[in-house]
C-alpha positions as CSV (number, residue, x, y, z in Angstrom):
1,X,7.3,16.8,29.7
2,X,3.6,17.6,29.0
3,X,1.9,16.7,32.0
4,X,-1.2,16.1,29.8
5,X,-2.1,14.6,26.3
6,X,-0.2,12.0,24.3
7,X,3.5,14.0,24.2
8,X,5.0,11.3,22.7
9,X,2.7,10.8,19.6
10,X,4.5,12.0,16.3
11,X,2.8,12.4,12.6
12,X,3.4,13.0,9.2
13,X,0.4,13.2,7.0
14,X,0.3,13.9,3.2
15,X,-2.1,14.2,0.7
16,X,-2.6,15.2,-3.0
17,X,-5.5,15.6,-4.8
18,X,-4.9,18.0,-7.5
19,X,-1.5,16.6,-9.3
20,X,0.4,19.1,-11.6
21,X,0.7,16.4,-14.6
22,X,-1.2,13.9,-13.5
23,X,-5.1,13.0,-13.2
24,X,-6.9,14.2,-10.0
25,X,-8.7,13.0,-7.2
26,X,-11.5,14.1,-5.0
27,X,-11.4,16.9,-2.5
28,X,-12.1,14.5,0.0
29,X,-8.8,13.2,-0.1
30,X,-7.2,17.0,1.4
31,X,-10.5,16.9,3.5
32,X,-8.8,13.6,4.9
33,X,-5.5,14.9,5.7
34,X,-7.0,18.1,7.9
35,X,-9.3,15.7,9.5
36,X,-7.2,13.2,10.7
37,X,-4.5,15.6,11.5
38,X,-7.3,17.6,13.8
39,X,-8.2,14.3,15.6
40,X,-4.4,13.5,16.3
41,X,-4.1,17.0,17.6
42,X,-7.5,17.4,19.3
43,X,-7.0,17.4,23.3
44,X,-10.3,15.6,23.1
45,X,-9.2,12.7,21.1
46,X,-5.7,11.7,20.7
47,X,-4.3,14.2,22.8
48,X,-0.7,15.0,20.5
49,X,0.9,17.9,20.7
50,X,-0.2,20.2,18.3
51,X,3.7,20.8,17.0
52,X,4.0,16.9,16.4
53,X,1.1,16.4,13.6
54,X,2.7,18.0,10.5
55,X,0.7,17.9,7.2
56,X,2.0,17.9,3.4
57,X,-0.9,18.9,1.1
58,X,-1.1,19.2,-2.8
59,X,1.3,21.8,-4.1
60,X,3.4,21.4,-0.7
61,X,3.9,17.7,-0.9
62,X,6.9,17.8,-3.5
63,X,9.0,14.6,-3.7
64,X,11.3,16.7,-2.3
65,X,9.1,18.0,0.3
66,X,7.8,14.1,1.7
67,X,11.3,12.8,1.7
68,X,12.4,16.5,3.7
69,X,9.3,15.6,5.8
70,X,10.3,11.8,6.6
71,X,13.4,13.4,7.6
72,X,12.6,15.7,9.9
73,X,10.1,12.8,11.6
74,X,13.1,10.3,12.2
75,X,14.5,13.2,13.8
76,X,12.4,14.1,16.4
77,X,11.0,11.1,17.5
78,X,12.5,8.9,20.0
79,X,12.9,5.8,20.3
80,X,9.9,6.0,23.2
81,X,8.2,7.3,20.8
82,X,4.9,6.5,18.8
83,X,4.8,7.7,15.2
84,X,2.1,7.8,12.5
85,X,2.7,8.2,8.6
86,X,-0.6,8.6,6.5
87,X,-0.3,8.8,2.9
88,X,-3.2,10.0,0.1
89,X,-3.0,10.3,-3.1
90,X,-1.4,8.5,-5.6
91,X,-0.2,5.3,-6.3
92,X,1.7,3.2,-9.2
93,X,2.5,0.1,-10.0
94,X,5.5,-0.2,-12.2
95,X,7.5,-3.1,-13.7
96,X,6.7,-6.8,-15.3
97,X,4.6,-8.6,-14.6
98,X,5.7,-11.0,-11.9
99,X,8.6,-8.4,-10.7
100,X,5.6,-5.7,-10.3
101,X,6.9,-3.1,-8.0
102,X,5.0,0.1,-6.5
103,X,6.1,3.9,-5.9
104,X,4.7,7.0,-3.9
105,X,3.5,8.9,-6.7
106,X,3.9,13.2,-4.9
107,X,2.2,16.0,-6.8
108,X,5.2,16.8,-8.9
109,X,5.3,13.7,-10.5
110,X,5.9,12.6,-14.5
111,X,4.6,9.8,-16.2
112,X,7.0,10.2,-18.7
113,X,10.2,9.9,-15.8
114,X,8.1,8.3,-13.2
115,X,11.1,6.8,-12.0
116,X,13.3,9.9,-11.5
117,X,10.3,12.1,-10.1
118,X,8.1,9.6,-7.6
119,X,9.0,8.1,-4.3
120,X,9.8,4.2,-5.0
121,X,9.0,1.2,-2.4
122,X,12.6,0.9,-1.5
123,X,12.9,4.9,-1.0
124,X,10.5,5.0,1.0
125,X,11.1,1.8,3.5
126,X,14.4,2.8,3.6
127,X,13.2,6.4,5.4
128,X,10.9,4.9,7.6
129,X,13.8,2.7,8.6
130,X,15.4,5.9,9.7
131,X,12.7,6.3,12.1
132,X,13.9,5.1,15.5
133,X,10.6,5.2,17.6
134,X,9.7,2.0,18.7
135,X,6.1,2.0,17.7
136,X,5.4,2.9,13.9
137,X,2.2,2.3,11.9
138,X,1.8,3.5,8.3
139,X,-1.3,4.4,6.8
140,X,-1.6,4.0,2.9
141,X,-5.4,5.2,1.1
142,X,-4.4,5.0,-2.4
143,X,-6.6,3.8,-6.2
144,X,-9.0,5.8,-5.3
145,X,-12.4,5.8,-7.2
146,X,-15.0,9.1,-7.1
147,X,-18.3,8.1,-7.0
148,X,-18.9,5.7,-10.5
149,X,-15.9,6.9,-11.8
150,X,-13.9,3.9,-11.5
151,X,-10.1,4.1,-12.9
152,X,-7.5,1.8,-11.9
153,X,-5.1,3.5,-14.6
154,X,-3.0,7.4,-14.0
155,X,-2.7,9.0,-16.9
156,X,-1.3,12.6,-17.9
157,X,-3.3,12.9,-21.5
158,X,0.2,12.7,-23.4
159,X,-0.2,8.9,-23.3
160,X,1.7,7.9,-20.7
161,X,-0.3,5.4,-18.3
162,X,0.5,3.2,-15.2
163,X,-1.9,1.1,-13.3
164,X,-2.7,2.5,-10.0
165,X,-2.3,1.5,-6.6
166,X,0.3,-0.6,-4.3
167,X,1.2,-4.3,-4.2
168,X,0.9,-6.7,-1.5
169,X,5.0,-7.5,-1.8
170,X,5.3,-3.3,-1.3
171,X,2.5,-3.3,1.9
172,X,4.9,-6.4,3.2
173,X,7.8,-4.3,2.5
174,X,6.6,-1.0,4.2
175,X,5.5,-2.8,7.3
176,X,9.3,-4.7,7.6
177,X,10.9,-4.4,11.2
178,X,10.0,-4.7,14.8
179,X,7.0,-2.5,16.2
180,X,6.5,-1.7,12.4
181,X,2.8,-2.0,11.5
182,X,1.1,-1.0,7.9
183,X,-2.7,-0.3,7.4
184,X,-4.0,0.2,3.9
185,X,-7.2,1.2,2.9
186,X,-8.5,-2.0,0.5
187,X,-6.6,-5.2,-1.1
188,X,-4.3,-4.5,-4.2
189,X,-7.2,-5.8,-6.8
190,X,-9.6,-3.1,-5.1
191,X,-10.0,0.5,-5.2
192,X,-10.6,2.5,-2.2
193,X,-14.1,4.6,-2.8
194,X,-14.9,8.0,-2.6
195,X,-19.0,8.7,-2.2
196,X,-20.0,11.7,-4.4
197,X,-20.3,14.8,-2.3
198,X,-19.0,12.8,1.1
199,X,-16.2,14.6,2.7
200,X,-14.0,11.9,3.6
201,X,-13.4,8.9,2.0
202,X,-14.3,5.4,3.1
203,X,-11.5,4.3,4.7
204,X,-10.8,7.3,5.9
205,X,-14.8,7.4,7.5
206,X,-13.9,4.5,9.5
207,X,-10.8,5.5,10.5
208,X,-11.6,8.9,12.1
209,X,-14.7,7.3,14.1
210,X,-12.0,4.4,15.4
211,X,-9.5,7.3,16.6
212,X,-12.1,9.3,18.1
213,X,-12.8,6.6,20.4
214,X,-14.7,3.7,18.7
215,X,-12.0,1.7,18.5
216,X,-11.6,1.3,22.0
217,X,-14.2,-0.6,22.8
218,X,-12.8,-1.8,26.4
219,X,-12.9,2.3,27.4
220,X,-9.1,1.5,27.9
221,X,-8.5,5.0,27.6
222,X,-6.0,4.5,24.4
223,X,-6.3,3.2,20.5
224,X,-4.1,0.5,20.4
225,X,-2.9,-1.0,17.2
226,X,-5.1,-4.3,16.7
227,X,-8.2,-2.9,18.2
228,X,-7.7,0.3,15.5
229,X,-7.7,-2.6,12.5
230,X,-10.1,-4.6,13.5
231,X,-12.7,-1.8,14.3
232,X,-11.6,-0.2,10.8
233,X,-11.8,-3.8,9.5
234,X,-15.4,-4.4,10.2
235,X,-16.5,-0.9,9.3
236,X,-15.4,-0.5,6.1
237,X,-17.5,-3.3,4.2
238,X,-20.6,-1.8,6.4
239,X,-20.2,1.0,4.4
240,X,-19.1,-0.6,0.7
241,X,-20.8,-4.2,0.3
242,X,-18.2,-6.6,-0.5
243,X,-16.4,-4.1,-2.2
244,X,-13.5,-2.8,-0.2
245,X,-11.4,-4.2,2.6
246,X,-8.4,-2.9,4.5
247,X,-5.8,-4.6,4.7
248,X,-3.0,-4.7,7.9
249,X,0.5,-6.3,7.5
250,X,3.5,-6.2,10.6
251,X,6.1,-7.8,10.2
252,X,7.4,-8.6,13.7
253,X,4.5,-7.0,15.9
254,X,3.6,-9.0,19.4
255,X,2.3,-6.1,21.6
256,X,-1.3,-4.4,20.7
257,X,0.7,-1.2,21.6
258,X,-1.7,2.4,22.1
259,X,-1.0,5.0,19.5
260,X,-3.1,7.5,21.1
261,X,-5.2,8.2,23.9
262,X,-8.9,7.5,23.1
263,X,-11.4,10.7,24.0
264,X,-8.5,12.2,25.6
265,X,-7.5,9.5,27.7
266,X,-11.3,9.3,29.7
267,X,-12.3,5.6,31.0
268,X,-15.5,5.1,31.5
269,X,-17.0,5.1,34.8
270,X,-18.5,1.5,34.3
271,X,-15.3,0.0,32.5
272,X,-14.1,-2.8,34.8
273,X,-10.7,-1.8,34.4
274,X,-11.3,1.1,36.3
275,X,-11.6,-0.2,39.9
276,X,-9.7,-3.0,40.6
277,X,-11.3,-6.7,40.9
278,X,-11.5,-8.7,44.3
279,X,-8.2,-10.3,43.3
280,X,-6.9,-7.0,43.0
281,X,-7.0,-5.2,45.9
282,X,-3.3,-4.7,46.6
283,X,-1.9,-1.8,45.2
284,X,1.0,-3.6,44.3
285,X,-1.2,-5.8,41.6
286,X,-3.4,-2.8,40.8
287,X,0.0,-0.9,39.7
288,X,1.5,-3.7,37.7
289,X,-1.4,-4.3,35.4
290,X,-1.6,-0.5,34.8
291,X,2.0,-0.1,34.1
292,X,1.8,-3.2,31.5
293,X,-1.4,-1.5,30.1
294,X,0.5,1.9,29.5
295,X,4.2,0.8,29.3
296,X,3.9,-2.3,27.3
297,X,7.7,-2.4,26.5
298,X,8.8,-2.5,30.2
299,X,10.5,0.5,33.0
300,X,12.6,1.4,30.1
301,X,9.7,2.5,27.9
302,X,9.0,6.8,27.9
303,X,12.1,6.3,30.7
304,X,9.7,6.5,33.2
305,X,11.9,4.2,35.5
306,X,14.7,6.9,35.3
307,X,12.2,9.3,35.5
308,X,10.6,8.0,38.7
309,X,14.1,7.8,40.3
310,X,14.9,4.4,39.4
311,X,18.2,2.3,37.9
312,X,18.0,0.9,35.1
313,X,21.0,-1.1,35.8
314,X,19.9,-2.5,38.9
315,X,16.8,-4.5,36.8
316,X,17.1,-7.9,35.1
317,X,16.7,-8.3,31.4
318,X,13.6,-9.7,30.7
319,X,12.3,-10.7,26.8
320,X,8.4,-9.3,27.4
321,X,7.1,-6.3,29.1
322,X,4.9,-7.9,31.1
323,X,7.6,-9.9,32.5
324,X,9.8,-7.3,33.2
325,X,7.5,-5.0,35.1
326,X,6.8,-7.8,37.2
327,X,10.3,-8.9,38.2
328,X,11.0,-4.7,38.9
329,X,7.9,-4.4,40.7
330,X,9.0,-7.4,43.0
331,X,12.5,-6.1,43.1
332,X,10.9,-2.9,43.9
333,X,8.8,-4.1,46.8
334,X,12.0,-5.3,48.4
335,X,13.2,-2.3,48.4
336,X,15.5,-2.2,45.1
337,X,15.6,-1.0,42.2
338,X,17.4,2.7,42.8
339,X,17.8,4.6,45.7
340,X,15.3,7.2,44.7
341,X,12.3,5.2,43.6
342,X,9.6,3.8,45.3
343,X,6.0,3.1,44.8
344,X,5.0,7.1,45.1
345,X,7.4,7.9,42.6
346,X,6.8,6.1,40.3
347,X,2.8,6.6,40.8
348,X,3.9,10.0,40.2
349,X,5.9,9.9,37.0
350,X,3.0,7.6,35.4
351,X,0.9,10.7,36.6
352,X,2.6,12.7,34.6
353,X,2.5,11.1,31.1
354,X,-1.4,10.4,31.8
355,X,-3.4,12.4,34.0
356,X,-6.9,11.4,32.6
357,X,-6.1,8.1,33.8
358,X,-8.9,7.4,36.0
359,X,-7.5,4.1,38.3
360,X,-4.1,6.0,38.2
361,X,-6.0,9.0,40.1
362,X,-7.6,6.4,42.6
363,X,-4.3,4.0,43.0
364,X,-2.6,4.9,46.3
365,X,0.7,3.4,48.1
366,X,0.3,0.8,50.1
């Protein structure tokens, strides 16, 4: 394992701007794309592996190609895993009204066999089903508007049309299933802007600063899921007046798990989770809030029990994270838990997955 960085962060990103058939959008929507998949790979931000962030742009982001790419993401990432799926471009509402539905529209698309040629709702929930990692969260900027050129239709100029953008009942259905999260870039009757001559669009503003470190406003050293929303959240209208607001749906979501490190995984100096409090001086304490911080799902998540010598079998089942670190800390302490682990080893393993981790570097046994 990478002994530095975020290994287990995973992405897909796609974006279209220029459609083959269909009207086009903004630059700013490939400038998005690069941008975000640069701060995911940056060793300075997010810390993934530079082999993890694939992107799908334009002519490259076929039907074909998105669903290949979907693919290939539920197969190389684990269930330990964290992965990211950021769509831009296109979207269409199809269907009566009161049965509306909505589909991926990729740059090969027809109007005139939208059905046959676009990625629909169920397509698509049904690949990121496929995707076994236990923390997933979606991003959809979609009904975009340039500047004062407003259009909430997609047209081809043969007189085919569709009404752009996604529905609340698909942003519900994207986000279905446990550690499943979906963040989209305004509410269904909005459309999500695009300044004239600004390289990035609004959503896409805010959520660059938040995963470059704004978001985590504790200097945690991660981005974590609610922190991500709520910082994009409050941004958004800063920069659009009451005209634009993200929206986040999860369907079965308790933990406000990290999907990245923040500034490469730095604390600050003056965070109070740094050192640990008066009630904290024993190690013991000092590791189990640490290990709940970065393992959230328990010893079993990123294996770094196993990993740290440890039996799994040896532990209790426990229905929280918290919980269960505590009960194999204890167990731990007494000296269980597998004949090869003990408070050094698995220091050591959490080492490993994050270096930068300032109260990791000062933590020592007992």
């Amino acid at each position: 394992m990478n002994s530095t960085g975020y290994p287990q962060g995973h992405a897909l990103l796609i974006g279209v701007a220029n459609y083959q058939q269909i009207s086009s959008l903004p630059a700013a929507i490939l400038n998005d794309v690069n941008d975000v998949a640069a701060t995911l790979s940056s060793p300075n931000y997010c810390a993934y592996a530079p082999a993890n962030v694939v992107t799908l742009l334009d002519g490259n982001a076929t039907r074909a190609a998105v669903l290949n790419g979907l693919n290939e993401l539920a197969t190389r990432a684990g269930p330990n895993d964290t992965a990211c799926v950021f769509f831009s471009g296109h979207g269409a509402v199809v269907g009566n009204a009161g049965n509306e539905d909505s589909i991926l529209v990729t740059v090969d698309s027809d109007l005139a066999d939208i059905e046959n040629t676009s990625i629909s709702s169920d397509e698509l929930a049904a690949a990121l089903a496929q995707i076994k990692a236990k923390r997933l969260l979606v991003f959809i900027d979609a009904c975009h508007a340039g500047g004062a050129a407003i259009s909430k239709r997609l047209t081809d100029g043969k007189g085919h049309e569709f009404k752009s953008g996604y529905t609340q009942n698909t942003f519900a259905k994207l986000a279905v299933g446990s550690g499943r999260a979906l963040m989209a870039s305004c509410r269904a009757d909005e459309v999500s802007a695009v300044f004239i001559g600004a390289r990035n669009s609004v959503f896409t503003t805010a959520l660059l600063a938040g995963l470059r470190g704004a978001a985590d406003k504790g200097a945690s050293g991660f981005i974590k899921v609610f922190d991500l929303f709520s910082y994009v959240s409050e941004e958004v209208p800063k920069l659009i007046p009451n005209d634009q607001h993200p929206i986040f749906k999860a369907d079965n979501l308790e933990v406000n798990f990290a999907i990245a490190l923040s500034q490469g995984g730095r604390k600050s100096p003056y965070s109070p989770e740094i050192m640990p409090t008066t009630q904290e001086k024993d190690p013991w304490s000092v590791l189990e809030r640490v290990l709940v911080d970065l393992y959230p799902f328990g010893p079993q998540d990123q294996e770094v029990w196993s990993r740290a010598g440890g039996d799994l079998s040896r532990l209790q089942f426990h229905p929280s994270g918290q919980a269960a670190w505590h009960a194999a800390l204890r167990t731990l302490k007494q000296g269980g838990g597998g004949r090869s682990i003990n408070f050094d080893s698995l220091l050591r393993a959490a080492k490993e997955d994050f270096s930068n981790h300032l109260q990791l570097a000062i933590l020592q046994a007992p």
